[in-house]
NULOSE-134953 format. One line per 3 residues: their letters; for each residue y, z, x negated of C-alpha. Coordinates in Angstrom, 3 decimals, always signed. Layout:
<pts>
a) Y:Z:X; ...
</pts>
This chain:
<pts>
xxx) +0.000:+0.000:+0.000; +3.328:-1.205:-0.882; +6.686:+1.229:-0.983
xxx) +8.851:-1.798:-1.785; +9.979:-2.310:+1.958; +13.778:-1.322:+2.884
xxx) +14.564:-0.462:+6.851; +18.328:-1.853:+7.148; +20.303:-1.061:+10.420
xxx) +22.627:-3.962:+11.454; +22.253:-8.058:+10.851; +26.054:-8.849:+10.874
xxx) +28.250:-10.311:+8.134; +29.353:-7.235:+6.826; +25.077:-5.823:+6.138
xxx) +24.708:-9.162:+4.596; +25.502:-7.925:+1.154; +22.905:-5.332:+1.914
xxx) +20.195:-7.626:+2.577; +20.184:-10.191:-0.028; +20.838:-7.210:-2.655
xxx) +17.637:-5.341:-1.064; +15.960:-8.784:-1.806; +17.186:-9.254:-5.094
xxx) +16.423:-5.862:-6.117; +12.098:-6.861:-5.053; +12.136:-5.226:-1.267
xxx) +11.506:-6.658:+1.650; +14.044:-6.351:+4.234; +13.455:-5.082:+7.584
xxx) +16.337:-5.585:+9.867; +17.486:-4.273:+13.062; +20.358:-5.128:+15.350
xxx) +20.886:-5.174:+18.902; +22.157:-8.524:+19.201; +19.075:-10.985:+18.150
xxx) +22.138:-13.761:+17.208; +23.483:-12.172:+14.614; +24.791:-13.494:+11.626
xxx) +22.450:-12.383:+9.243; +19.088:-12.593:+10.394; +18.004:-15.807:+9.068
xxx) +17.954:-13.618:+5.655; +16.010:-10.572:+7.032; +12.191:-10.891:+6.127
xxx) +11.409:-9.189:+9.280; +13.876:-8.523:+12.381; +13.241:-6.232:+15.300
xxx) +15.716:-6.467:+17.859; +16.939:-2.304:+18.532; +20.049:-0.580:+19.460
xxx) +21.545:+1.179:+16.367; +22.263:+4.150:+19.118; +18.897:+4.361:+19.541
xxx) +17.599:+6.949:+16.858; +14.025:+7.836:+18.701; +13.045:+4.006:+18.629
xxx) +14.305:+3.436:+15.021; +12.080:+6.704:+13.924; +9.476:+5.297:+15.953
xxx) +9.694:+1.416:+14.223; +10.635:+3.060:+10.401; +7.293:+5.046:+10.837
xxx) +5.145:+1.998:+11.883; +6.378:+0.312:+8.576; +5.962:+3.513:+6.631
xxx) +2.383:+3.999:+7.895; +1.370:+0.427:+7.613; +2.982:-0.900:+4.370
xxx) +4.944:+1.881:+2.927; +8.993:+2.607:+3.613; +10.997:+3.578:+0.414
xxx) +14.267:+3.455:+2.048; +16.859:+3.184:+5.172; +19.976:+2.002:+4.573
xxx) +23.353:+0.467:+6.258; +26.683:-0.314:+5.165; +29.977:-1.302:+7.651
xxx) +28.550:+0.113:+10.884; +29.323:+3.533:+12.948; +25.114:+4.255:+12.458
xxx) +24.972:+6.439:+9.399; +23.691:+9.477:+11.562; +20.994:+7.207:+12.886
xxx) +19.993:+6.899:+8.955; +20.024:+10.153:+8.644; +17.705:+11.146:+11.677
xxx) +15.022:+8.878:+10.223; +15.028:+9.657:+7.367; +15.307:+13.154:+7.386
xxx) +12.050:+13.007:+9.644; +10.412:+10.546:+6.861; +11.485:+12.357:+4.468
xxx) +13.772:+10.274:+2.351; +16.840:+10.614:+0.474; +20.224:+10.718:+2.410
xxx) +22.223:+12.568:+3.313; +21.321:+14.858:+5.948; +21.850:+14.600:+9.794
xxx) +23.935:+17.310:+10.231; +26.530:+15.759:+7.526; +26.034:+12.614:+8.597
xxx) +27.027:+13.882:+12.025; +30.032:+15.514:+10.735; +31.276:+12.364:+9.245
xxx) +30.582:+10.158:+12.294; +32.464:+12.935:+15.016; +36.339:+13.047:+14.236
xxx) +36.815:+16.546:+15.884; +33.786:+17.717:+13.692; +34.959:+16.044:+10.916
xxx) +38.477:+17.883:+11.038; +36.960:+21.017:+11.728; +34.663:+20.791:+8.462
xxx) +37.824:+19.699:+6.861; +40.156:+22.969:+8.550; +37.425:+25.435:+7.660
xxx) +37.485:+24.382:+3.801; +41.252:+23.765:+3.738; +41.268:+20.099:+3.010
xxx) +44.335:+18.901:+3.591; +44.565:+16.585:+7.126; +46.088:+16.408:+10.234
xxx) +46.277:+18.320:+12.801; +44.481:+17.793:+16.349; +43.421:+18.199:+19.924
xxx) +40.045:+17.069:+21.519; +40.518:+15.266:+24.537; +37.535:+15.244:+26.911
xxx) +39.327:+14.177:+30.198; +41.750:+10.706:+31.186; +44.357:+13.017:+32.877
xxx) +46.348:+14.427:+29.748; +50.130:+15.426:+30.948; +51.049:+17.412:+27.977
xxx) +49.894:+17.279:+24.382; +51.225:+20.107:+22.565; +51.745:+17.319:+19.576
xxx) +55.177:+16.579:+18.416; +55.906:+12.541:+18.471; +54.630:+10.304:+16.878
xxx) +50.821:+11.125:+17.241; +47.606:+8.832:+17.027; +45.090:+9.226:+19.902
xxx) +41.534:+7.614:+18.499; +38.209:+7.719:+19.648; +36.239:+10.530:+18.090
xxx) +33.121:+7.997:+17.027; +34.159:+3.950:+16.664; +35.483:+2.202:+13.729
xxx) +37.481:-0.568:+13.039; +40.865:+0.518:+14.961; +39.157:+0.206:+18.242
xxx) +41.104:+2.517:+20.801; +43.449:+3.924:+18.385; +47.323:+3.492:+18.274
xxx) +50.535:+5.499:+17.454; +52.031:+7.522:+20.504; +56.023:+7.658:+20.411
xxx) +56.773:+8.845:+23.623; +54.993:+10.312:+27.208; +55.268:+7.018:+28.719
xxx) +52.955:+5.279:+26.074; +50.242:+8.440:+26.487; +48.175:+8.174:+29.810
xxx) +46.794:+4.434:+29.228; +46.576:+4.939:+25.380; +44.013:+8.077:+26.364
xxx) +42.323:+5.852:+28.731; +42.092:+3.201:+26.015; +40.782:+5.665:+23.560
xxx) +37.866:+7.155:+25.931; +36.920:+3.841:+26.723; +36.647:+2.575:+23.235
xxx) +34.179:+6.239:+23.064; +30.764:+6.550:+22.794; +30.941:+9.892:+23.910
xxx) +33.846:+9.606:+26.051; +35.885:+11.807:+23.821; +38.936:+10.973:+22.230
xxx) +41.087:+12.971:+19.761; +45.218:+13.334:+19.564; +46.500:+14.039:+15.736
xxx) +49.400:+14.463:+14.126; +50.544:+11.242:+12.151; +50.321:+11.041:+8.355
xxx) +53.666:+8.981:+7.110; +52.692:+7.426:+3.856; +50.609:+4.726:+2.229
xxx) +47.163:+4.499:+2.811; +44.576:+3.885:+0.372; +40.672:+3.063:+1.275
xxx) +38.223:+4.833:-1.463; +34.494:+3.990:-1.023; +32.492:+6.178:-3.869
xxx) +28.627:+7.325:-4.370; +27.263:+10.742:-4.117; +25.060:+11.107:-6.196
xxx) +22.697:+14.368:-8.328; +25.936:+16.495:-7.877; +28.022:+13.805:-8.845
xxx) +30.971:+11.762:-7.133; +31.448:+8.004:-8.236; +34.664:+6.085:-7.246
xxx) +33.081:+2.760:-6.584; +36.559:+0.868:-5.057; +40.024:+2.069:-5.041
xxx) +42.512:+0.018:-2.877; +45.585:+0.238:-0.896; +45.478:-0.689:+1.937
xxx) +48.023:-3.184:+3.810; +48.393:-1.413:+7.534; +51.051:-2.935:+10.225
xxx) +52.344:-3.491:+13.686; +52.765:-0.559:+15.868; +51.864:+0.700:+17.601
xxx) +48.528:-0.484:+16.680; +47.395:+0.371:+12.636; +46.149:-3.812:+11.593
xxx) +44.713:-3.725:+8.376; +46.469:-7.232:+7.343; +44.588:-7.190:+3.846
xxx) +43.721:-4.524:+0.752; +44.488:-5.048:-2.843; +41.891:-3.795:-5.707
xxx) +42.686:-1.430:-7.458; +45.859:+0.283:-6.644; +48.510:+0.182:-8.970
xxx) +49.421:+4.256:-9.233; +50.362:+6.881:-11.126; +47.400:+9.115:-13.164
xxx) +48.339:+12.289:-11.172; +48.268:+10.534:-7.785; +45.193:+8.707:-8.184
xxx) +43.302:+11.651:-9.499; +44.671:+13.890:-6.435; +43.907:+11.266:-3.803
xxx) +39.888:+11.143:-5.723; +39.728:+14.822:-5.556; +41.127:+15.479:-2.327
xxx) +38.219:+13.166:-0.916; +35.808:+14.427:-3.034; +36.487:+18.036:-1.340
xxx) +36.308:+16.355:+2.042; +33.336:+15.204:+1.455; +31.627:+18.216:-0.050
xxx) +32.659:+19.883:+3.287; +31.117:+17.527:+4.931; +27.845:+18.118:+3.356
xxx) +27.587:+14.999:+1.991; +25.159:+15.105:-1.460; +22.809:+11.868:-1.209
xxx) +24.324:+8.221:-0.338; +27.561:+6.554:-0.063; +30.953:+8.137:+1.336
xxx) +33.729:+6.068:+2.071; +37.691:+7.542:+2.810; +40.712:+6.722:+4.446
xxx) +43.095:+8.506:+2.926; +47.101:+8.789:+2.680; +49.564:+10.098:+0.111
xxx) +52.346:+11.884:+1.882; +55.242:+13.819:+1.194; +53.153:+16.483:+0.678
xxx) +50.647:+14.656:-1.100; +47.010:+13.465:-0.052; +45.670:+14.003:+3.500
xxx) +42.298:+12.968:+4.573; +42.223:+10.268:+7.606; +39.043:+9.767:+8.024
xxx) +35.457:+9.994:+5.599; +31.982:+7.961:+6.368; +28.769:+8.580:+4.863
xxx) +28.106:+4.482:+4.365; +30.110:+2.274:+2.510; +32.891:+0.103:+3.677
xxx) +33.089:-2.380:+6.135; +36.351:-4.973:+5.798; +34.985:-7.173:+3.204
xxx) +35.321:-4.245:+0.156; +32.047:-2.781:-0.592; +30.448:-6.291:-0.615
xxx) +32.872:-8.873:-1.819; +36.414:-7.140:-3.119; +34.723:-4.744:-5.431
xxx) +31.718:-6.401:-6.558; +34.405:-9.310:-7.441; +36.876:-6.812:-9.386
xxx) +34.578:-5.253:-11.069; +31.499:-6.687:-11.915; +29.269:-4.467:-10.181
xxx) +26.907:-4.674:-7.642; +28.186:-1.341:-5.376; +25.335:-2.163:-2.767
xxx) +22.568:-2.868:-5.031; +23.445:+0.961:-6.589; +23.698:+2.578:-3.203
xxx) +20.322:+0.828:-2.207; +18.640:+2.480:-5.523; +19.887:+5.845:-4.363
xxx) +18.645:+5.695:-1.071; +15.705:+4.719:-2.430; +15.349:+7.201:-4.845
xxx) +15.674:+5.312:-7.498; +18.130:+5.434:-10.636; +21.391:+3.524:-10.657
xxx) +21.258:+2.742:-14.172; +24.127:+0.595:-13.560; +26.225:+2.926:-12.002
xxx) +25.783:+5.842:-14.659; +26.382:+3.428:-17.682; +29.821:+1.961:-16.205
xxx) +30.950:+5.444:-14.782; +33.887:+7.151:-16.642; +35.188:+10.645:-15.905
xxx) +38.380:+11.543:-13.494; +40.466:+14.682:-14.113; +39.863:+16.900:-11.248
xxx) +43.599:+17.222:-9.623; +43.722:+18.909:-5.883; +47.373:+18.908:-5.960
xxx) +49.125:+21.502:-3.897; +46.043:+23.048:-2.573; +43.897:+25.608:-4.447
xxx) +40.467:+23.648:-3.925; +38.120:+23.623:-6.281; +35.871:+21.150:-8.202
xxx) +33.384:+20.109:-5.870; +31.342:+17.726:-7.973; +31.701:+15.826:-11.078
xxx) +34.139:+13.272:-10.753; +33.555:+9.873:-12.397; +34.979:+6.293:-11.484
xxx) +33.406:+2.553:-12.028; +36.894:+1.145:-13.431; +37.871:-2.721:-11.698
xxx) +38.198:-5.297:-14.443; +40.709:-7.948:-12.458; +42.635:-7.594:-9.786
xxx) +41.289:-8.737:-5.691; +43.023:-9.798:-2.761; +41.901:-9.595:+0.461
xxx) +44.058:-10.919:+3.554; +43.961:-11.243:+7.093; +45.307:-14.290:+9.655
xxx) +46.142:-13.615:+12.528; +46.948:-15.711:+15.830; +49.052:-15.534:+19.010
xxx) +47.576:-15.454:+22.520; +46.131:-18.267:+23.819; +42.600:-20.152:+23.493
xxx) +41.682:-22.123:+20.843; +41.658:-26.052:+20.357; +40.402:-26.713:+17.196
xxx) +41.330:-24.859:+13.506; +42.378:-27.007:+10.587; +43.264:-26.361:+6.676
xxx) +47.267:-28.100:+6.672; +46.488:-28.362:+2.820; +43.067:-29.022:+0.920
xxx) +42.628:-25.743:-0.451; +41.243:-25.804:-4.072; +42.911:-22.888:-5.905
xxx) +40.065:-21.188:-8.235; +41.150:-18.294:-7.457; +40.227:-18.054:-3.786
xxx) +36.412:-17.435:-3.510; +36.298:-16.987:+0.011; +37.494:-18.266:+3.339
xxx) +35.619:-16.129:+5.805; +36.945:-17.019:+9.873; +35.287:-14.816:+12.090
xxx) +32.162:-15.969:+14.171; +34.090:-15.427:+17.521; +36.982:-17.665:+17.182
xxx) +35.599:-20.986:+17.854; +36.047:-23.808:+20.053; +37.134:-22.406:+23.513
xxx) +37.215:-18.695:+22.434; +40.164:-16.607:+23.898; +42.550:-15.122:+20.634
xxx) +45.200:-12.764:+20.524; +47.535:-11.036:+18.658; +44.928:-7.969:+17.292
xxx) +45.336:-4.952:+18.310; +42.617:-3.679:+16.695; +40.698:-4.593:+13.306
xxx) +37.995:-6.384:+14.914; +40.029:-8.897:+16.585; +41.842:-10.817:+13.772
xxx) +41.144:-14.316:+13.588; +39.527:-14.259:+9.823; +40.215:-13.431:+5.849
xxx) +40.885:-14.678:+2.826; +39.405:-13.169:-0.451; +40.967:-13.990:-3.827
xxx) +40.545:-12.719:-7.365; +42.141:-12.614:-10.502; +43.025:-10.943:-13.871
xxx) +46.717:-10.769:-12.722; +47.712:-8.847:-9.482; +50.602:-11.153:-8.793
xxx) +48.315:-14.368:-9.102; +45.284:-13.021:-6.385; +47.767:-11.896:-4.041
xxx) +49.946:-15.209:-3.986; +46.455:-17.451:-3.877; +45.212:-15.517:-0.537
xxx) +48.571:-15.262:+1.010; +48.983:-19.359:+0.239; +45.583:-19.706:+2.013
xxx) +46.486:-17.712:+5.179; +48.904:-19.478:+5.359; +47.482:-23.311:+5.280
xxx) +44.899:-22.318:+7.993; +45.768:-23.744:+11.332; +44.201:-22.332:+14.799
xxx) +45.579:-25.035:+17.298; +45.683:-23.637:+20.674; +45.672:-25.470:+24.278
xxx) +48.693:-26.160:+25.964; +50.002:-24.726:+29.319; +48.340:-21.648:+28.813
xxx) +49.846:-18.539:+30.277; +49.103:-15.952:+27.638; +50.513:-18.164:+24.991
xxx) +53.878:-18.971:+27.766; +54.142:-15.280:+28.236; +54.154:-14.187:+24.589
xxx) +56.538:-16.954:+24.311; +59.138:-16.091:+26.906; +58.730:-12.331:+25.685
xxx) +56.965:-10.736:+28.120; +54.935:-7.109:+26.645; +53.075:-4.380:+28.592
xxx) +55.573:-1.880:+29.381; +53.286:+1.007:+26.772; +54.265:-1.206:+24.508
xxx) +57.398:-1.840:+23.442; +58.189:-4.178:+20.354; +54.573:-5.423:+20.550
xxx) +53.443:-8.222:+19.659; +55.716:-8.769:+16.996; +58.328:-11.875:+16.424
xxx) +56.954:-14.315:+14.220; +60.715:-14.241:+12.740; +63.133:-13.127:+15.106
xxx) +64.831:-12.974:+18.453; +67.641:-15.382:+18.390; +70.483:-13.673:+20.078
xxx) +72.300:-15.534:+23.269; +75.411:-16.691:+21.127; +72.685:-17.888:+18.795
xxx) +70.945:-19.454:+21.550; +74.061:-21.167:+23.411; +74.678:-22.832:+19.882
xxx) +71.793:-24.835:+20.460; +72.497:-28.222:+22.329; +70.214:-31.078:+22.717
xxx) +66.953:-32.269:+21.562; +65.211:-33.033:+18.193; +64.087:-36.849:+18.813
xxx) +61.161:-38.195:+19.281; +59.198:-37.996:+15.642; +62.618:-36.304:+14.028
xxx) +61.310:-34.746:+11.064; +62.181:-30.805:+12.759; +62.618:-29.854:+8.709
xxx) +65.588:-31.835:+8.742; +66.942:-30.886:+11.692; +66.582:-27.029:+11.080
xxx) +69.920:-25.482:+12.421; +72.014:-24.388:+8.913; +72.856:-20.587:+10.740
xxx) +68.694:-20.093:+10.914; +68.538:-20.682:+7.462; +71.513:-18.545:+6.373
xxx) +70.237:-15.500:+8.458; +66.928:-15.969:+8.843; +65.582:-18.046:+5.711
xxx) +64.008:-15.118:+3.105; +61.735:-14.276:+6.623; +58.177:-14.855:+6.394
xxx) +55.600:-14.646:+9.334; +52.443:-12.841:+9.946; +50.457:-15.432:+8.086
xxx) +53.246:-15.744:+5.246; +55.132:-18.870:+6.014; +58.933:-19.283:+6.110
xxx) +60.890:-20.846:+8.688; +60.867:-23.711:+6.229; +57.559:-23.751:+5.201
xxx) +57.408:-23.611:+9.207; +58.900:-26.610:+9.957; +57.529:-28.596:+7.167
xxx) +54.027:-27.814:+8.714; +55.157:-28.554:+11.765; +56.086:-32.356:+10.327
xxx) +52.338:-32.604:+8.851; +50.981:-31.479:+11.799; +52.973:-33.618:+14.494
xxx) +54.212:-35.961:+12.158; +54.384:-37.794:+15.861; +55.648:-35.158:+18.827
xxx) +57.983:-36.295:+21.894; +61.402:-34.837:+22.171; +62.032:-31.574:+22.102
xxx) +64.727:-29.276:+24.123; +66.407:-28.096:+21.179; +66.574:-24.328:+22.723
xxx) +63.035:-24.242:+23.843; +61.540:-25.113:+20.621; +63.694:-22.602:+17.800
xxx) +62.549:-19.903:+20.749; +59.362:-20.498:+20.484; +59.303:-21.332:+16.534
xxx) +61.188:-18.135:+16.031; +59.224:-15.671:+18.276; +55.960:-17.385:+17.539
xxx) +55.678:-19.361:+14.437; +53.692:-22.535:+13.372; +51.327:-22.048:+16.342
xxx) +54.157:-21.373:+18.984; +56.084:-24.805:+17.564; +52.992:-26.843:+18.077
xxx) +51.619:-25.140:+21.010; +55.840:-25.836:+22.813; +55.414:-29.737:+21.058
xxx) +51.685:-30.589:+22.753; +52.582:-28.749:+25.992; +55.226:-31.626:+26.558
x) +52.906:-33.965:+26.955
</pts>
């Protein structure tokens, strides 16, 4: 009998990375997912279609491998289902973490009580267990979340009453549990940490700030690898997550934070036991720094040696800041060697034509152009208000920080999502229209032209007029140094614009700046095709 077989929970993009390293490492993969379409099945050996929520029948299917060909590990990476790892194999017997840590870093409100009892520093809170909530005692701005999802889902920033009842609602909804939490709001930058726990020892394996806009919703437009900080705030942000995660409980797998500096220096969002989803464990990392992160995490959870791991590891000074903590492991990190850039497009409302490049892209330094598997032909898109519902990323790498940024951001910005005409989301957005919880949202691709502005505008642009010619000098003046979601000037704008409908009708003057300024590329187009 074998041991060489790996159960891994989830068969989407982001456990691909886990599958092909199992592989490559001499396991076979068994895979489990709940939707039998998923992405990354056709690389599974064996796939069992199973609920990740469903920890009895995962026990059940890891002990029918273990019995019949030997089970060395269970393993996921980028999914909510790190307790269900833990149930199994803490009932098999292998090394993980153990449930009750596992639970404690899936459960916010059990998460920020491990974190209160041990005085690591993070916010404030309030369970929430029913929808009618008329007084928080939380001073504005708070975030209301729900206490088990990832990925944004359900969470935004509160700034007044009138934004709380539906954003609760939203929040239970988005629960598992039907539980929801209200916190106070960290003001600073936010950094994403993933690291491996490992014989008493704590292994940064990814350090990067993270690029968070639009409120009242936190979109994660992109991360850059490494950050570029001082010693004494890098070490304090490390050992402020180590010490969440030792109160945790966590001692056997992967941990992975989301963590802030503030004025008063690092506070704990949130900690996983599993390593990152959003493209960093498996592509950012690996990229920057030459190392497998997944391939090291499977050895441990195998109980294996990460050989890798311990010969790239180099110590961290141990630096809790204004708190009185102490050393909760020894602290090591697995330095990046070049710089990567990960960034996020995004679209307006509306349903989806066709997508196009503008440009053929053939910078070496992007290595990936990764659209998500739900925009497609006929999908509905909008503006995200969540991290699960941008329209795809761009992953570039180099030895110079300024070079990966500016080859991702110049890809974002030469991908095209075409959308139908005479649609009513898309006229909506257009003509300004937002819920009434949310105010200022979805952002202006530039800006609101005032009514003086407006009035200034008289006549058309002519049939084929090149619009980059015609672009009215006061929008240049005040508005020319502002780029867009997707990183395109007004220029760059209308230039596109010419590529793309090189041949367009003509075009009430008025109409079309409104739209190009409160909606970009896509608005411009979208105004042009629905004259036809």
């Amino acid at each position: 009998m074998s041991s060489k077989n790996i159960l891994i929970l989830g068969a989407g993009l982001m456990q691909k990375p886990a599958i092909l390293s199992a592989k490559e490492l001499g396991f076979k993969t068994y895979v489990i997912d709940a939707d039998p379409k998923a992405v990354a099945i056709p690389y599974a050996d064996e796939f069992c279609k199973i609920d990740l929520k469903a920890r009895e029948e995962i026990l059940a299917y890891a002990k029918k491998i273990k019995e019949t060909c030997g089970l060395a590990a269970v393993f996921t990476a980028g999914t909510d289902f790190s307790a269900s790892v833990s149930y199994v194999c803490e009932n098999l017997n292998l090394p993980a973490h153990s449930f009750k840590a596992a639970i404690n870093a899936s459960v916010k409100t059990e998460m920020r009580e491990c974190f209160k009892k041990a005085g690591v520093p993070s916010p404030s809170f309030i369970k929430i267990e029913q929808q009618n909530v008329e007084e928080l005692n939380l001073a504005f701005p708070f975030v209301i979340k729900p206490v088990d999802n990832m990925g944004a889902r359900g969470c935004r920033l509160i700034r007044s009453k009138e934004e709380v009842a539906n954003s609760v609602k939203k929040a239970l909804e988005a629960s598992r549990s039907k539980i929801a939490i209200a916190e106070e709001y960290m003001d600073g930058a936010e950094y994403s940490i993933d690291a491996l726990v490992y014989n008493g020892t704590f292994t940064v394996t990814g350090f990067a700030e993270r690029h968070i806009k639009y409120p009242p919703y936190f979109i994660e437009v992109g991360h850059t690898m490494p950050s570029d900080l001082p010693k004494a705030v890098h070490d304090e942000l490390i050992s402020i997550f180590a010490c969440g995660a030792k109160s945790l409980g966590l001692t056997c797998g992967a941990a992975k934070a989301d963590i802030k500096f503030t004025k008063d220096g690092a506070m704990i969002g949130e900690i996983a036991a599993r390593l990152s989803g959003g493209y960093m464990s498996g592509w950012t990392y690996p990229y920057a720094a030459d190392l497998n992160l997944t391939k090291q995490a499977i050895l441990i959870a195998a109980g294996e040696e990460p050989k890798d791991l311990l010969e790239r590891r180099v110590h961290v000074d141990f630096n809790a800041g204004k708190t009185k903590l102490e050393k909760p492991y020894e602290l090591f990190e697995v330095p990046c060697k070049r710089v990567s850039a990960e960034r996020a497009w995004i679209s307006i409302p509306g349903k989806v034509q066709y997508i196009e490049e503008i440009k053929e892209y053939t910078d070496q330094a992007v290595r990936d152009v990764l659209p998500r598997a739900t925009v497609s032909l006929g999908s509905e898109v909008d503006f995200p208000r969540n991290n699960v519902e941008k329209c795809g990323n761009v992953i570039a790498v180099s030895h110079r920080c300024d070079i990966a940024i500016a080859a991702a951001e110049d890809a974002v910005s030469n991908i095209f999502i075409t959308l139908e005409p005479n649609n009513k989301k898309t006229d909506d957005f257009i003509a300004g229209f937002t819920q009434a919880d949310e105010q200022n949202f979805p952002p202006l691709a530039f800006a609101a032209l005032s009514k003086t502005e407006m009035e200034g505008l008289n006549g058309s642009i002519l049939q084929n007029q090149s619009v980059e010619e015609s672009i009215p000098p006061f929008i240049l003046e005040k508005y020319g140094m502002l780029t867009d979601w997707n990183y395109n000037t007004i220029s760059q704008t209308a230039k596109k614009f010419d590529i793309l409908r090189k041949n367009h009708p003509a075009l009430d003057t008025k109409k079309f700046w409104n739209a190009l300024m409160r909606g970009g590329l896509q608005a411009a187009v979208y105004f042009s095709d629905s004259q036809k």
